[in-house]
C-alpha positions in Angstrom: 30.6 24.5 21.4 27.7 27.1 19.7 24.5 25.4 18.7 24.6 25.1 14.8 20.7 24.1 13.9 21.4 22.9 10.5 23.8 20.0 12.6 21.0 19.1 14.7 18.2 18.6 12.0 21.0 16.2 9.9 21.1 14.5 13.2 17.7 14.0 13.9 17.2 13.6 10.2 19.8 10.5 10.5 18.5 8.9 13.1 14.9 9.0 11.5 16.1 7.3 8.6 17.4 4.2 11.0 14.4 3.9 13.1 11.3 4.4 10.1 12.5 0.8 8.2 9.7 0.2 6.1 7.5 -2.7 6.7 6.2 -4.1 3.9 3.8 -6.8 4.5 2.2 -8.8 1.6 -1.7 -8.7 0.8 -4.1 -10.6 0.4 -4.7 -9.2 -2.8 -0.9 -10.1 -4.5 -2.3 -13.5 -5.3 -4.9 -12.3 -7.2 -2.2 -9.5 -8.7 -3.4 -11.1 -12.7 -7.1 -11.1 -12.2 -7.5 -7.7 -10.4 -5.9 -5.8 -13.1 -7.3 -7.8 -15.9 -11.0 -7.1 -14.5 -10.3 -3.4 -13.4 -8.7 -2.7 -16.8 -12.2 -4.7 -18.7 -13.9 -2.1 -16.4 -14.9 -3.3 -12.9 -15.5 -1.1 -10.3 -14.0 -1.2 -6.8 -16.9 -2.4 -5.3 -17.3 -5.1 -8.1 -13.7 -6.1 -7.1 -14.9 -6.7 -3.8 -17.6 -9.0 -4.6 -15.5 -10.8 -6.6 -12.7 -10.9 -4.2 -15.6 -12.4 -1.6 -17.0 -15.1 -4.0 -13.4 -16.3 -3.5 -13.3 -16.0 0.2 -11.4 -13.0 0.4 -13.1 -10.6 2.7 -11.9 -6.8 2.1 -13.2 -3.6 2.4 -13.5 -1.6 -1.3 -11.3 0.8 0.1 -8.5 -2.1 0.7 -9.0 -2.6 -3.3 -8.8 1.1 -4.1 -5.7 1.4 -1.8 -4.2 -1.6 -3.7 -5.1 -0.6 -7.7 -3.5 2.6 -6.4 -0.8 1.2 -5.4 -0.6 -1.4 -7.9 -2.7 -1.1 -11.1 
């Protein structure tokens, strides 16, 4: 049997596709989905979200809440 490369990068391409599942875990920030957007949209910073975030006893980095408008906003 000749080695045919295209073959062996559909395998290995395969087989990626069964072993990277996505994980999706939930944040702590989907509970607050409503507010978030409501304030970012009014014009809150990142950082402001933070704070806000904290006065409710949620304790992220600004970055979490940039990585989540991204994601979600």
């Amino acid at each position: 049997m000749t080695f045919n490369p295209n073959t062996e990068v559909a395998l290995l391409k395969a087989q990626t596709k069964l072993r990277a599942r996505k994980r999706h875990k939930s944040s702590k920030l989907d509970k607050y989905r409503t507010q978030l957007c409501k304030l970012y949209d009014a014009g809150a910073t990142k950082a402001e979200l933070q704070r806000w975030l904290a006065m409710r006893g949620i304790f992220v980095q600004w970055t979490t809440v940039k990585r989540w408008l991204d994601k979600n906003a």
